[in-house]
Steps between C-alpha positions, in 0.01 A plus 500: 500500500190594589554905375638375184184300428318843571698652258433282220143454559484865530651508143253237368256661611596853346595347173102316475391890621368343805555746821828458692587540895668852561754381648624307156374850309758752749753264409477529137390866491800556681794311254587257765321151383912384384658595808210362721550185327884479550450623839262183603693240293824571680284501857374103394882410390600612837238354698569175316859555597439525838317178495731329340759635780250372752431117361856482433584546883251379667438152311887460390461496097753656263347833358534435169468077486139683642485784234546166247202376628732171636325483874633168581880433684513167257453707213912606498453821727697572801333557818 
């Protein structure tokens, strides 16, 4: 999350003609700003898998009574 928000206050900044971090202007120089972004948005859906995988097991919710936002066994989901 944290390298996306780079990214877009690297393009802020760029777009007001402010001066941007080098890191944010290789990126762009280089074509890859799309695939970057892909690349870290897939790495925060997994990660967010993963803890779904862990709450699930460990605290003995349903997945997706969780992914609902339905936290509660009284709320209809099996545990």
């Amino acid at each position: 999350m944290a390298f996306l928000a780079l990214l877009w206050a690297g393009a802020e900044s760029a777009r007001k003609g402010d001066p941007t971090s080098y890191i944010w202007w290789f990126i762009v120089e280089m074509g890859w700003a799309t695939w970057v972004i892909k690349v870290a948005s897939v790495l925060i859906r997994l990660a967010t898998a993963a803890q779904m995988g862990i709450f699930e097991r460990y605290h003995g919710y349903d997945a997706p009574c969780f992914e609902r936002g339905w936290l509660w066994k009284s709320s209809g989901c099996s545990g």
